[in-house]
N, C-alpha and C positions, 0 to 999 in steps of 0.2 A: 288782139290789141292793135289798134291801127297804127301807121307808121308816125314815130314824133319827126316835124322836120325842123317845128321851129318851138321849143318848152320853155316860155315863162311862166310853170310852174312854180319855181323856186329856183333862190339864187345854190340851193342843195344839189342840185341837178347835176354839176360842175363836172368834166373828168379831167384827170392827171393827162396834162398833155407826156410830148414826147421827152420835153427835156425834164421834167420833173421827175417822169418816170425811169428815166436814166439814174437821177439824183438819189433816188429813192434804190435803184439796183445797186449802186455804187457804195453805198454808205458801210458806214462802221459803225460796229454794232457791239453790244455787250447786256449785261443784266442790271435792266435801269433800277431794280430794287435798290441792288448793293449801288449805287449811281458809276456801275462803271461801262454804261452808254454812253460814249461821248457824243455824238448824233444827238441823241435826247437830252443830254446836259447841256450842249449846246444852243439848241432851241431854247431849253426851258430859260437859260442863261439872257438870250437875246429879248423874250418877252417880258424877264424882271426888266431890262432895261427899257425897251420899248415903253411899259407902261409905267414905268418910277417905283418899282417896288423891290424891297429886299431880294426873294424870291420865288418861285415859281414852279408849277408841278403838272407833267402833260397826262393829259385826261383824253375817253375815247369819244365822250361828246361834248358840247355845251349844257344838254340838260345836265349830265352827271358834275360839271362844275357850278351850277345852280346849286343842285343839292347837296352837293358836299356843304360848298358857303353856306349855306343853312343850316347844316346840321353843327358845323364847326361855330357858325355864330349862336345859334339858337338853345335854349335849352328847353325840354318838352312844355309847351301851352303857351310859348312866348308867341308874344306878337307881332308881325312884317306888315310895316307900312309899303303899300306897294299899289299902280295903278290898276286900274282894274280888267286892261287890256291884256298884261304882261303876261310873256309866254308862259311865266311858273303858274299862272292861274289859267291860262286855256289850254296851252298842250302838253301839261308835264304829267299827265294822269293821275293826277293827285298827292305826286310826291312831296309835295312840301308837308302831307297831310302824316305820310308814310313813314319817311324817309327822318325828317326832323320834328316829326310831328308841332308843327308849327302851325300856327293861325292865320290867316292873309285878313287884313284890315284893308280894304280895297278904297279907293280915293279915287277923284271920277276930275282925269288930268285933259287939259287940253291936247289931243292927239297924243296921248300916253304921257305928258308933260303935265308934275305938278308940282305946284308952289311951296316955298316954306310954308307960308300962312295954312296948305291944305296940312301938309305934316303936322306943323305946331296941332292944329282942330283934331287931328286923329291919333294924338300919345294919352295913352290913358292914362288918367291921375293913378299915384301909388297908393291903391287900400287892395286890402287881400283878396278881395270881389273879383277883383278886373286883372284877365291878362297883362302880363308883363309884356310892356311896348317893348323890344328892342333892338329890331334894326330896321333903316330906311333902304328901299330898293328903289333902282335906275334900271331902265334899260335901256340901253346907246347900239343903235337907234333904235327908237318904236316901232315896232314889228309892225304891228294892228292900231297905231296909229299913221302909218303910210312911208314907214321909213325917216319920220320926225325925229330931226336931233335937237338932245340936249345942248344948250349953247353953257360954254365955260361958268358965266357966273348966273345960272339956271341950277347948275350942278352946285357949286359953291354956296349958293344960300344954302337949299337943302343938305348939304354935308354938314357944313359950320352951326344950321342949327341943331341935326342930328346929334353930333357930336357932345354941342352943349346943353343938350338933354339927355345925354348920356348914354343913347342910343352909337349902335357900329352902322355902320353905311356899305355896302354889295354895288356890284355895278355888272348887270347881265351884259356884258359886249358882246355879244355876238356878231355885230356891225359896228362895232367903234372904230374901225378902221372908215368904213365906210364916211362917218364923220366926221373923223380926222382930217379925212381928203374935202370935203363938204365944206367942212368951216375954216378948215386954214389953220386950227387949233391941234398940237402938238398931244399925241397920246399920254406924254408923260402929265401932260397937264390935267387934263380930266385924272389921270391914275391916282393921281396924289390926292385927292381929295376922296379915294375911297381906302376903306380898311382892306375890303377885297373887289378884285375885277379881275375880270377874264376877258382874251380873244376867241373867235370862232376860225379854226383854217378851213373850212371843211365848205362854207358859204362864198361868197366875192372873192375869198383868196384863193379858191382853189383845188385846193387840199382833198385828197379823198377821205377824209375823217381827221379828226381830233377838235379839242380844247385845251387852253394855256389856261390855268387858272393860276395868278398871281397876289401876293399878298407880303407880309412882313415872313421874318425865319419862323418862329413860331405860330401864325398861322399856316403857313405850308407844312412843317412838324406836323401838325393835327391834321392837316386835310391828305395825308399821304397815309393818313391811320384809317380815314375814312377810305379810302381808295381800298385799302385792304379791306376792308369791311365787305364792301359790294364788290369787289371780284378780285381784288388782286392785282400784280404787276403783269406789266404785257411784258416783261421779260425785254427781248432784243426788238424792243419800241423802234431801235434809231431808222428801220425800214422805211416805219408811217412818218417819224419824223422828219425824216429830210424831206419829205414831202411840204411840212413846217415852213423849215429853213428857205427851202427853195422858195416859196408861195411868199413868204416878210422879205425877202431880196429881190424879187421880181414880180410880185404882182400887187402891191400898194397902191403906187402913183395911177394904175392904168383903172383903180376902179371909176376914177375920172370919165373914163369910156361909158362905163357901164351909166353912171347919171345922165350924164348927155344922152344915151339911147334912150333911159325910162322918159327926158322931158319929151324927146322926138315921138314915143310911142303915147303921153300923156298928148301932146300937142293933133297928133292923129284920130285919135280917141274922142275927142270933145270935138270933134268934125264928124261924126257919126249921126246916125239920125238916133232920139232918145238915151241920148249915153251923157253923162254927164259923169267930170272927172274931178278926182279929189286933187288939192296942192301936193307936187312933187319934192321933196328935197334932196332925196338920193336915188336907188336905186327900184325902189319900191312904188308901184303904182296900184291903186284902191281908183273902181270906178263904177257908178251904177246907171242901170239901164231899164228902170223903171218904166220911161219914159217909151218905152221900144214895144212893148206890148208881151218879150218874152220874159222867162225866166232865168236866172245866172247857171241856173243846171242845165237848161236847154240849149244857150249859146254855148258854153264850154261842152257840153256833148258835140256837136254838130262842128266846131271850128274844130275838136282834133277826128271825126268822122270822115268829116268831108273832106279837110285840109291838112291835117295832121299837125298839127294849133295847138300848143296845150296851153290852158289855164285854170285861175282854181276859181273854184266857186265857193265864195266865205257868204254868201246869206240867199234870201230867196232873189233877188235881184243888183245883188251886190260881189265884185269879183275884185281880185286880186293877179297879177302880173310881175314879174318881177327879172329886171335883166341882170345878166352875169357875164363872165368871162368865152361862153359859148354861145353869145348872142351877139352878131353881127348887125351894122347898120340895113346890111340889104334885107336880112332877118327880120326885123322890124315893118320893113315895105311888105313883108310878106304876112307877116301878123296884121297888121292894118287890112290889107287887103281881106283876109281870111274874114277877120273879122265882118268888117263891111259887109260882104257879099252876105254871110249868115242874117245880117242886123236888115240887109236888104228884103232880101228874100221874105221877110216874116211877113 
């Protein structure tokens, strides 16, 4: 494996710096079953409030807080309104199929954003035929639509009609922070408008693993039944958690950094010969290079071969970037460059 110097890969890449990992050595710790982790009660405490919800339960990934909400909202053969980008349809490996054996009713949103009007089109009438519509999915931000955020009253139609068709509403955050910071728009405020939403620590904040999943008392009751289900308590949590803690106290404001690099490394990129670049909003940069005569596998081979460059390659001539907490500006001059020289060379 050649050396990585410079990985937008994914914002998953992240490591525990020094003082987290201090955080993380220091903590207090107990059996978050019986909840007598206060480290973990504590987190879990701070993301009910972060996000406006009663309460909250830590989980070891995001996909596992996907499927939990599903299986807690769903009952077997109901139906999730959901875009057709959204990570529970392309990388959960078919858990929602599995897990809550639920149905994906896919809707085809502008950059993973779609309307009331596409929801209202896609709740099936009530005859015994047709799956049961019942709940509407968000995910904040759109992964595979370029890191697109939902804007406040985007969220709000689709919740308020949901709601008043009687459908629950989910919210994949796995970057709602990210567009928290983006929009100026207060977490509690998208929160309220879901039945359930989660954070991700593990992406932009940092965190060497986990998920928050938040919701009302009685939905966390259930989703701490489904935790049992699929594996059980992590016992003395509060280890990974202060990792949490530390990452919602210190690394919120600075994903600010992180955007400003994706637009510096989008602004570089559509300077290239044949590369042409999607709209940035956060952290997330989509770019294709059709135009260049190579392949997205050949460029992402050859930039971490030559240069030690990673990136990903999502299509035959379509790729994926994405900056984080271990991406520096000079980092960027060096991806550009990497780049270039590959895009030249062809």
């Amino acid at each position: 494996m050649p050396e990585i110097l410079v990985d937008l890969y994914s914002d998953t890449v992240t490591k525990p710096t020094p003082a987290m990992r201090d955080a993380m050595a220091q903590a207090e710790v107990g059996d978050e079953q019986k909840y007598e982790d206060p480290t973990t009660n504590r987190l879990q405490d701070m993301v009910a409030a972060l996000l406006g919800r009663e309460a909250a339960v830590f989980l070891p990934s995001g996909t596992m807080c996907n499927e939990i909400a599903l299986a807690v909202h769903c009952e077997a053969g109901d139906e999730v309104v959901i875009d057709e980008t959204a990570h529970a349809i392309t990388a959960e490996a078919g858990g929602p199929a599995v897990v809550a054996r639920a149905m994906p009713r896919t809707v085809h949103g502008d950059r993973g954003v779609y309307s009331a009007a596409q929801l209202e089109a896609a709740i099936r009438p009530p005859v015994r035929h047709a799956p049961v519509t019942s709940l509407a999915w968000v995910e904040q931000t759109s992964n595979f639509g370029g890191g697109t955020c939902w804007k406040l009253d985007e969220v709000a139609a689709v919740c308020d009609l949901a709601h008043a068709r009687g459908l629950r509403t989910h919210c994949d955050g796995a970057r709602v922070m990210n567009a928290v910071v983006a929009t100026g728009t207060p977490a509690a405020a998208f929160g309220a408008h879901f039945d359930s939403i989660w954070l991700d620590l593990s992406k932009g904040l940092g965190a060497p693993i986990g998920g928050v999943l938040a919701g009302s008392a009685q939905f966390i009751e259930r989703a701490w039944r489904w935790k049992q289900r699929l594996g059980g308590a992590m016992r003395q949590s509060g280890i990974i958690a202060a990792a949490g803690v530390y990452a919602l106290e210190h690394n919120v404001d600075r994903l600010a950094e992180d955007h400003a690099a994706a637009r510096a490394l989008a602004g570089g990129l559509a300077a290239l010969p044949g590369v042409a670049v999607d709209a940035v909003e956060t952290n997330i940069v989509f770019f294709d290079i059709v135009g260049s005569g190579m392949t997205a596998a050949d460029l992402a081979d050859r930039a971490l071969a030559e240069h030690g460059v990673r990136v990903g390659a999502v299509g035959p001539a379509r790729l994926r970037a994405v900056t984080h907490l271990d991406v520096s500006a000079a980092d960027i001059d060096v991806a550009l460059e990497a780049l270039g020289s590959v895009l030249r060379a062809q």
